[in-house]
PDB file of N, CA, C and O in Angstrom:
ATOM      1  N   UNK A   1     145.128 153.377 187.194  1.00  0.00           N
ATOM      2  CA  UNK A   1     146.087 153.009 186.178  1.00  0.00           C
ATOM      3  C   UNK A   1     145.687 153.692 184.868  1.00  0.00           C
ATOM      4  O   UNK A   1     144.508 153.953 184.630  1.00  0.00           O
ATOM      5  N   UNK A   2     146.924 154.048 183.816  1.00  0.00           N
ATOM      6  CA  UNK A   2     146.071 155.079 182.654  1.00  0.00           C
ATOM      7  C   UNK A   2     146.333 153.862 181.742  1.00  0.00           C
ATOM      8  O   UNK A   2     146.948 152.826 181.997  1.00  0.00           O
ATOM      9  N   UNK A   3     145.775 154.211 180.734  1.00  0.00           N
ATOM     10  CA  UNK A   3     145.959 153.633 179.368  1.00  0.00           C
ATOM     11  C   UNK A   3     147.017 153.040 179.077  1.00  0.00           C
ATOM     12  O   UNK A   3     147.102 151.822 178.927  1.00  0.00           O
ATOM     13  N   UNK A   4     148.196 154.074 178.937  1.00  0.00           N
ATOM     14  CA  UNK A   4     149.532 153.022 178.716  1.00  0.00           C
ATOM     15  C   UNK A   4     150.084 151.963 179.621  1.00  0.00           C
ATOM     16  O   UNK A   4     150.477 150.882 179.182  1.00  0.00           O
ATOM     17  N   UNK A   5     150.112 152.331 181.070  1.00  0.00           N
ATOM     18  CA  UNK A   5     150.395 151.438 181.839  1.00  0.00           C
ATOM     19  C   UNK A   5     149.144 149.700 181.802  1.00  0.00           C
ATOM     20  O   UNK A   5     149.642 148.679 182.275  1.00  0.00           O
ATOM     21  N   UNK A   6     148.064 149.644 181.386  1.00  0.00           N
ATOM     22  CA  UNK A   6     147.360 148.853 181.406  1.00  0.00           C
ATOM     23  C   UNK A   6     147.514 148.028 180.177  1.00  0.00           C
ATOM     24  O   UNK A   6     147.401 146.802 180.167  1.00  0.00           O
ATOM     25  N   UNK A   7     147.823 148.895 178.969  1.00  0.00           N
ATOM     26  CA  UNK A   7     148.590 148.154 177.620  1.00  0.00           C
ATOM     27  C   UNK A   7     149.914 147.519 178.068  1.00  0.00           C
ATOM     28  O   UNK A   7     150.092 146.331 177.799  1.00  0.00           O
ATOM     29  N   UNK A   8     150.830 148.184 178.708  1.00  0.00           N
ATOM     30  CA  UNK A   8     151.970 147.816 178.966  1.00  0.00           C
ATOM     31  C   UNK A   8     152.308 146.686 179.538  1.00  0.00           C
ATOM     32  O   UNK A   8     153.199 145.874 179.286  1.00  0.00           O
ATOM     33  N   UNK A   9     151.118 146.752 180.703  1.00  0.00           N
ATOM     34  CA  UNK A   9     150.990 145.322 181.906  1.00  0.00           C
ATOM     35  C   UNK A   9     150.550 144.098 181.382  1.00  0.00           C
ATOM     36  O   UNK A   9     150.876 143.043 181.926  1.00  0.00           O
ATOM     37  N   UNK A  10     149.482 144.144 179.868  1.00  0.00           N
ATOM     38  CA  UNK A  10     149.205 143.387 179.220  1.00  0.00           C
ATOM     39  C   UNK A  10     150.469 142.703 178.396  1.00  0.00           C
ATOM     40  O   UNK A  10     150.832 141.529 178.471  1.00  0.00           O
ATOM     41  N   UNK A  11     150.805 143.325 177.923  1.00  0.00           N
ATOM     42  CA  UNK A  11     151.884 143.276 176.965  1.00  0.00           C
ATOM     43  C   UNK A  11     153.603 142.461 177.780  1.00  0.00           C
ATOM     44  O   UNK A  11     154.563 141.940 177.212  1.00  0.00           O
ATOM     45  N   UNK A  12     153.371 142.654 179.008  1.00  0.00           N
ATOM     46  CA  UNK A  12     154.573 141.816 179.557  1.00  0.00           C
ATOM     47  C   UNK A  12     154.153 141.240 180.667  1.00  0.00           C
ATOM     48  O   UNK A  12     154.670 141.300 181.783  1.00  0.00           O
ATOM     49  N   UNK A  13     152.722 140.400 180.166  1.00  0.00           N
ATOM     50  CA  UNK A  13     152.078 139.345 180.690  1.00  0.00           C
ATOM     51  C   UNK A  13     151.392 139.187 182.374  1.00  0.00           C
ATOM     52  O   UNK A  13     150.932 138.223 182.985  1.00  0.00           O
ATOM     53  N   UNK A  14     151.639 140.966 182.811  1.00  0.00           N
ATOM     54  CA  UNK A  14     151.655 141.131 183.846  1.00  0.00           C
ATOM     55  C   UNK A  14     149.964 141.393 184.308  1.00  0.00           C
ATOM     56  O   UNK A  14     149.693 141.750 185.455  1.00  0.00           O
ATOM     57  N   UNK A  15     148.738 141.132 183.110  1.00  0.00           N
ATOM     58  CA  UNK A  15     147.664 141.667 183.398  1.00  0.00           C
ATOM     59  C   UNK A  15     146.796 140.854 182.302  1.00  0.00           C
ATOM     60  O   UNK A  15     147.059 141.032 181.113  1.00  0.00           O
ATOM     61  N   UNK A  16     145.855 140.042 182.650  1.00  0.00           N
ATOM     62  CA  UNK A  16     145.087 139.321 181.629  1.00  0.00           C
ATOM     63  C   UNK A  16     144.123 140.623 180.665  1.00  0.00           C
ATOM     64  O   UNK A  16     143.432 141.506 181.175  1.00  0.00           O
ATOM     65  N   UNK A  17     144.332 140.408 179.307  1.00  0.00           N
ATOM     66  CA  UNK A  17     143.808 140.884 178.302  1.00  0.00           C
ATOM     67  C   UNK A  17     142.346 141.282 178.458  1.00  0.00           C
ATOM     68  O   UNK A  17     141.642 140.503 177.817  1.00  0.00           O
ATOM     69  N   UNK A  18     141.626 142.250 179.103  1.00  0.00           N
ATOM     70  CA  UNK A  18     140.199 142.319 179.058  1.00  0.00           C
ATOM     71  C   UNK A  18     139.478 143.091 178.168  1.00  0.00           C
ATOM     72  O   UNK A  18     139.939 143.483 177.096  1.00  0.00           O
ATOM     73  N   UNK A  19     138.239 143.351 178.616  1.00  0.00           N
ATOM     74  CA  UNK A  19     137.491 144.640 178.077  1.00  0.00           C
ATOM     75  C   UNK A  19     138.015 145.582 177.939  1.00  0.00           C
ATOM     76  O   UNK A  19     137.980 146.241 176.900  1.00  0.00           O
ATOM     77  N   UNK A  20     138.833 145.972 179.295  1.00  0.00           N
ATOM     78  CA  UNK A  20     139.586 147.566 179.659  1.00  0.00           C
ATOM     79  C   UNK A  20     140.930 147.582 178.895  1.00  0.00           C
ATOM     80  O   UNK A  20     141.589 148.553 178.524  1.00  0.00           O
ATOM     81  N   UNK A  21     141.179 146.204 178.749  1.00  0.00           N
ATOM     82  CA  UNK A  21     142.845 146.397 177.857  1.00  0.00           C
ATOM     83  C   UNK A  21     141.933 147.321 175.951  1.00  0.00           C
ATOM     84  O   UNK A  21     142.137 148.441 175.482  1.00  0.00           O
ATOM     85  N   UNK A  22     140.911 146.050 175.373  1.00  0.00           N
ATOM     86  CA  UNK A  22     140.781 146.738 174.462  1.00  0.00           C
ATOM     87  C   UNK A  22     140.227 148.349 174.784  1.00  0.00           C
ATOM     88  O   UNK A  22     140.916 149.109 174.103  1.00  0.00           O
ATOM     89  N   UNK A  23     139.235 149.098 175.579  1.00  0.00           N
ATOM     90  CA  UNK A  23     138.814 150.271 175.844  1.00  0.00           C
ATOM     91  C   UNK A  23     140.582 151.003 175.647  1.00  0.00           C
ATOM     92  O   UNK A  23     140.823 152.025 175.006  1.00  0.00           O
ATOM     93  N   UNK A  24     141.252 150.453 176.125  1.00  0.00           N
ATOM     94  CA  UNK A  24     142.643 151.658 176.375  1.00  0.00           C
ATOM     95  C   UNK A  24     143.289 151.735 175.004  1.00  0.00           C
ATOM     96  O   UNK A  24     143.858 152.699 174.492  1.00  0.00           O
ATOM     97  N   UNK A  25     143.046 150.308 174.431  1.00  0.00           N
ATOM     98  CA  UNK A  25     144.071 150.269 172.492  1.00  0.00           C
ATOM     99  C   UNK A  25     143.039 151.311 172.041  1.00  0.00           C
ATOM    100  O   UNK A  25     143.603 151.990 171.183  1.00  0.00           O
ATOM    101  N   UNK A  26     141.963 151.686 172.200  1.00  0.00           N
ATOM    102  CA  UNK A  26     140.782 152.518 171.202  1.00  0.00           C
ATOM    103  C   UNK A  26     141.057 153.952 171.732  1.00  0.00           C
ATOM    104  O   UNK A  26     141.234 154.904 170.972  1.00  0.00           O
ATOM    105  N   UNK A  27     141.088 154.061 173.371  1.00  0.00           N
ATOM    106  CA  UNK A  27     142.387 155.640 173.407  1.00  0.00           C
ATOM    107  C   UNK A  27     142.749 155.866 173.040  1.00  0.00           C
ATOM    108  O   UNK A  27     142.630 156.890 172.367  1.00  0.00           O
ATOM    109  N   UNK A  28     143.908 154.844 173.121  1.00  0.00           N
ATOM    110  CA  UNK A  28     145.498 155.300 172.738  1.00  0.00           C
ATOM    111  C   UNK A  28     145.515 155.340 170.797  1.00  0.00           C
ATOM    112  O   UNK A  28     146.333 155.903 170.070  1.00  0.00           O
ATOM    113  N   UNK A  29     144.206 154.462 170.386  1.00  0.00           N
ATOM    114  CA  UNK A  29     144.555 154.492 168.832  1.00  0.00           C
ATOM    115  C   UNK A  29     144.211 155.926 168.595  1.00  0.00           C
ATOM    116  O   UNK A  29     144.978 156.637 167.946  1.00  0.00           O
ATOM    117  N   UNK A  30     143.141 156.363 169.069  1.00  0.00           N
ATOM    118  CA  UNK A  30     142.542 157.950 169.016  1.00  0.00           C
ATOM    119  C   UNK A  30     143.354 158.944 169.301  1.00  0.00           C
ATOM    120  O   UNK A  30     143.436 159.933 168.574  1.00  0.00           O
ATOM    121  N   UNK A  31     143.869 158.831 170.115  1.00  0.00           N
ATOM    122  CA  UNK A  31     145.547 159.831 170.168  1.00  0.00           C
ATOM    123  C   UNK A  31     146.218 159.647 169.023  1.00  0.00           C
ATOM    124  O   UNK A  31     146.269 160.290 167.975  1.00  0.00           O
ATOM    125  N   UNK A  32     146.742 158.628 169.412  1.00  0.00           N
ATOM    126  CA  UNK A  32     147.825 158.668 167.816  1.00  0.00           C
ATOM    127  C   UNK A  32     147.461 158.883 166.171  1.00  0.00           C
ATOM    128  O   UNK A  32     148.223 158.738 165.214  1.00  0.00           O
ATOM    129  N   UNK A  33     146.006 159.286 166.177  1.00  0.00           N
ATOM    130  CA  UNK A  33     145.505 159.908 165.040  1.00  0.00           C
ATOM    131  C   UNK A  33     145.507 160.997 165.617  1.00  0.00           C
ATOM    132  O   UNK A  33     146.724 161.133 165.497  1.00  0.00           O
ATOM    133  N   UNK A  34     145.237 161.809 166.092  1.00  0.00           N
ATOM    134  CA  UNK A  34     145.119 163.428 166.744  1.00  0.00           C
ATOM    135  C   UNK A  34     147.007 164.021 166.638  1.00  0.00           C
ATOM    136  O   UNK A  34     147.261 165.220 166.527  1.00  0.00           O
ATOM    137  N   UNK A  35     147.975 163.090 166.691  1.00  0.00           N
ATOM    138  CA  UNK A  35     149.111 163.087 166.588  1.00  0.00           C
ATOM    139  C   UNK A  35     149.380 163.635 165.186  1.00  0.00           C
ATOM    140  O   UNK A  35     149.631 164.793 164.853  1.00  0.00           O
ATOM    141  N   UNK A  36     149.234 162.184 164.211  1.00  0.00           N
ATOM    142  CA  UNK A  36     148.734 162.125 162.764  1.00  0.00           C
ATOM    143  C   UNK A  36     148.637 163.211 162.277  1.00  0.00           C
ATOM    144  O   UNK A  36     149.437 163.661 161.456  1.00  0.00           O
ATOM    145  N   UNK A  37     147.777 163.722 162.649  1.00  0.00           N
ATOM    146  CA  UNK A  37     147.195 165.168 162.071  1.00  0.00           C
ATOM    147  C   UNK A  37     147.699 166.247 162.143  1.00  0.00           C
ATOM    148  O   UNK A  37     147.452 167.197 161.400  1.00  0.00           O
ATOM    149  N   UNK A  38     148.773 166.215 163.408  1.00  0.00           N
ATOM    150  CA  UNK A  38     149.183 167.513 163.572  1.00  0.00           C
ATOM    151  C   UNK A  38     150.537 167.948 162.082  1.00  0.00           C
ATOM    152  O   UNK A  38     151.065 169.056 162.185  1.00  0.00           O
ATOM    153  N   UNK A  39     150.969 167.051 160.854  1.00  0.00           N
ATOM    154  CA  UNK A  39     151.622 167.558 160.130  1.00  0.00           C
ATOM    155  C   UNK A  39     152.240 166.149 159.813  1.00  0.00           C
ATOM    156  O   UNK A  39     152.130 165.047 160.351  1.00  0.00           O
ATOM    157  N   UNK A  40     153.022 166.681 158.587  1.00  0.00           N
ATOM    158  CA  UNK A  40     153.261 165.048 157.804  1.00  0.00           C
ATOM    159  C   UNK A  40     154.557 164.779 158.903  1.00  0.00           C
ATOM    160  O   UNK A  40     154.918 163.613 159.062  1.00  0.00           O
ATOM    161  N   UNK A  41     155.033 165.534 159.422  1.00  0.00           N
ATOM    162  CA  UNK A  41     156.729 164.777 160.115  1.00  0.00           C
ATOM    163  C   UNK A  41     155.889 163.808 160.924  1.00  0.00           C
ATOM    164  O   UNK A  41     156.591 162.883 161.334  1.00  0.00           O
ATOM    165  N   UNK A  42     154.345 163.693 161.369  1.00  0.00           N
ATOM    166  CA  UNK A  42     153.918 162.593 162.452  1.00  0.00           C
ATOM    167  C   UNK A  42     153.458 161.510 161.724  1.00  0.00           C
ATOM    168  O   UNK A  42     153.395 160.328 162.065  1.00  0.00           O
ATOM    169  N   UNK A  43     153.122 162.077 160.612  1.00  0.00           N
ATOM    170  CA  UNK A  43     152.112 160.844 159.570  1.00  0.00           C
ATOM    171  C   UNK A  43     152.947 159.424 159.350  1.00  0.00           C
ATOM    172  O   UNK A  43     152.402 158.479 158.780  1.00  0.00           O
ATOM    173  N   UNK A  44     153.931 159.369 159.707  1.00  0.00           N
ATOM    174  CA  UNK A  44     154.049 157.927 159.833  1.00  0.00           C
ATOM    175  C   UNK A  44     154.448 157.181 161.208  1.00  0.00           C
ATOM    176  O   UNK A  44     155.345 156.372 161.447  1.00  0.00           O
ATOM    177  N   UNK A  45     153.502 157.722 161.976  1.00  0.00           N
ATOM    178  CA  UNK A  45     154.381 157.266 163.440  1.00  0.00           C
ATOM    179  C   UNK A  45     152.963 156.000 163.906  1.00  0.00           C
ATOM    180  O   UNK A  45     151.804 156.371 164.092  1.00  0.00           O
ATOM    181  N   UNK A  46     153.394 154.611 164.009  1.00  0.00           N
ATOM    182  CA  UNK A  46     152.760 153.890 164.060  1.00  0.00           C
ATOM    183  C   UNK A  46     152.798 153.193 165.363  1.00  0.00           C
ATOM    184  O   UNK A  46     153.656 153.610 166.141  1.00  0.00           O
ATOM    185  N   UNK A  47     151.744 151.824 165.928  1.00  0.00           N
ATOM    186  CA  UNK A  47     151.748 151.315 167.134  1.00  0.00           C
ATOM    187  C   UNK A  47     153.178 150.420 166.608  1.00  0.00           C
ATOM    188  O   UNK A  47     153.382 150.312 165.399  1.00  0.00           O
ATOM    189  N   UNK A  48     154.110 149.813 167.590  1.00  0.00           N
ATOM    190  CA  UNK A  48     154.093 148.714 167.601  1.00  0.00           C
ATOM    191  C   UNK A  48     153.817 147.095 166.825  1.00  0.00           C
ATOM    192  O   UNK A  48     152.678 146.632 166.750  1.00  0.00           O
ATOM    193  N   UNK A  49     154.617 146.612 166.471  1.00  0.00           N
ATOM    194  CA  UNK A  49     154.031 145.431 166.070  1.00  0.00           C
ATOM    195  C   UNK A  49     153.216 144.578 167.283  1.00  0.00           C
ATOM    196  O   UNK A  49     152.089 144.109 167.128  1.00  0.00           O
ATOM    197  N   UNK A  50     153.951 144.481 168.423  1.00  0.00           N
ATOM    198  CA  UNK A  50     153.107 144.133 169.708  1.00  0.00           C
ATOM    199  C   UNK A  50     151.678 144.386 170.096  1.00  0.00           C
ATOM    200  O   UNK A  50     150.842 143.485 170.033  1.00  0.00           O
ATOM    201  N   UNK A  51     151.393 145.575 170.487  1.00  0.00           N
ATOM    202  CA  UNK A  51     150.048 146.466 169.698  1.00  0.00           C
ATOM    203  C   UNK A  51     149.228 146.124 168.422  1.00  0.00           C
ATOM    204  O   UNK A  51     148.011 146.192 168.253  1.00  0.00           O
ATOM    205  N   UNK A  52     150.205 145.740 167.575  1.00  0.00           N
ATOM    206  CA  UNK A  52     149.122 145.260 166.559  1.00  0.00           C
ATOM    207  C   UNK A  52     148.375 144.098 166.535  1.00  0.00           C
ATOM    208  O   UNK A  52     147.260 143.962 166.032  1.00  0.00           O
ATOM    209  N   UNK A  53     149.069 143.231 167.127  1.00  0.00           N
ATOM    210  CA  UNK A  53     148.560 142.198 167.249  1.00  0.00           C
ATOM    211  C   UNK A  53     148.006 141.813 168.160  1.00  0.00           C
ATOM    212  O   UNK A  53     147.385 140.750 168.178  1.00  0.00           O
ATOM    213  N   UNK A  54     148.139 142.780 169.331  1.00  0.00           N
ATOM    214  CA  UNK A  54     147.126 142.839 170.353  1.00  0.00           C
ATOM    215  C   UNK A  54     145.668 143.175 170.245  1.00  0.00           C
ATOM    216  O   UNK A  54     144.650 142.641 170.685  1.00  0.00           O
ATOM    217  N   UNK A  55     146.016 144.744 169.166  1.00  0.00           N
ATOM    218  CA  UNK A  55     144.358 145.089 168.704  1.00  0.00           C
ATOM    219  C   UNK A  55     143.962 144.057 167.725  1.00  0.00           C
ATOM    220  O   UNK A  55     142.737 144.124 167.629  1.00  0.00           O
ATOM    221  N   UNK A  56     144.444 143.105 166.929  1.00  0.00           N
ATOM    222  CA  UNK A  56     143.692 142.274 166.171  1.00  0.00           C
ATOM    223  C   UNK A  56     143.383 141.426 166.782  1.00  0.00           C
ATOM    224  O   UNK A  56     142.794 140.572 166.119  1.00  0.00           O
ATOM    225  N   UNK A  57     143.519 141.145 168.088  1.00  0.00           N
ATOM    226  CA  UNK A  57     142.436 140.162 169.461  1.00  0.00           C
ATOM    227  C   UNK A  57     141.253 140.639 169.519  1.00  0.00           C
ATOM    228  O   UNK A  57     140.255 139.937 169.353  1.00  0.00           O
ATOM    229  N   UNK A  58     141.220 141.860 169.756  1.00  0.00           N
ATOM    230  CA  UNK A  58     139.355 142.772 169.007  1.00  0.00           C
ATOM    231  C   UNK A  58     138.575 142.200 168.272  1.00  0.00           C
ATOM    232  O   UNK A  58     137.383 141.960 168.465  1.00  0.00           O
ATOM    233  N   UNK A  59     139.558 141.835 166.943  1.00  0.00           N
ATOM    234  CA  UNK A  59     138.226 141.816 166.204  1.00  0.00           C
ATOM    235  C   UNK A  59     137.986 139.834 165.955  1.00  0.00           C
ATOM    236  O   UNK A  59     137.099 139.221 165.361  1.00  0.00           O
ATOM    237  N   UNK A  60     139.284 139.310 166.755  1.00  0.00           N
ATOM    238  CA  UNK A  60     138.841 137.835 166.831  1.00  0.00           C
ATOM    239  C   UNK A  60     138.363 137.315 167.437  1.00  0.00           C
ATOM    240  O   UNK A  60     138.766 136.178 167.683  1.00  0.00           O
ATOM    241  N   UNK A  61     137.209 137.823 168.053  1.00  0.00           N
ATOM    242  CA  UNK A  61     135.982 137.399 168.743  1.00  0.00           C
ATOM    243  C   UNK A  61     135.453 136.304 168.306  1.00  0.00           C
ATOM    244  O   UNK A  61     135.552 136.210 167.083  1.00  0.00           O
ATOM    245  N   UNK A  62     134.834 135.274 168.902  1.00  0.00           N
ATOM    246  CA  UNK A  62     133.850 134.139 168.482  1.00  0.00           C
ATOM    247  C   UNK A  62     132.561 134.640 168.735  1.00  0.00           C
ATOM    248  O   UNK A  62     132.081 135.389 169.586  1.00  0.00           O
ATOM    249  N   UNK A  63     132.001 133.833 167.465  1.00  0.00           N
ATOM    250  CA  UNK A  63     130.400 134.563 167.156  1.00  0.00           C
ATOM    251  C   UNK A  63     130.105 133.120 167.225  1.00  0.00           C
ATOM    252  O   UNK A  63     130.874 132.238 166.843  1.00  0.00           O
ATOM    253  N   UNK A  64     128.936 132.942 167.739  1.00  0.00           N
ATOM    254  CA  UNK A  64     128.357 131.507 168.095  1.00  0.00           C
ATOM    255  C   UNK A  64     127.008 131.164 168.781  1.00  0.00           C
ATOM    256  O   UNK A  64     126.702 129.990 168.989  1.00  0.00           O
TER     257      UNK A  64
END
């Protein structure tokens, strides 16, 4: 399964949220800066609101 399909499966509840879901948002975020770069017509091409709030499951980890 690649990256998008494993975001995707997450995303319509079809795949519990793991390690490998975040490993694929840190891909796919790394692409879409390599995108970014290629000239301003890309510089505003963003995830998703879905996506966003998926990668802010990352950083809401419990520390304990």
């Amino acid at each position: 399964m690649d990256h998008c399909q494993i975001v995707r499966r997450n995303l319509s509840g079809k795949r519990a949220v793991d390690e490998e879901t975040f490993a694929s948002l840190a891909v796919l975020a790394e692409r879409l800066e390599r995108v970014r770069r290629l000239g301003n017509v890309f510089s505003n091409i963003e995830f998703s609101p879905d996506i966003e709030r998926l990668k802010s499951r990352v950083n809401a980890v419990p520390v304990g």
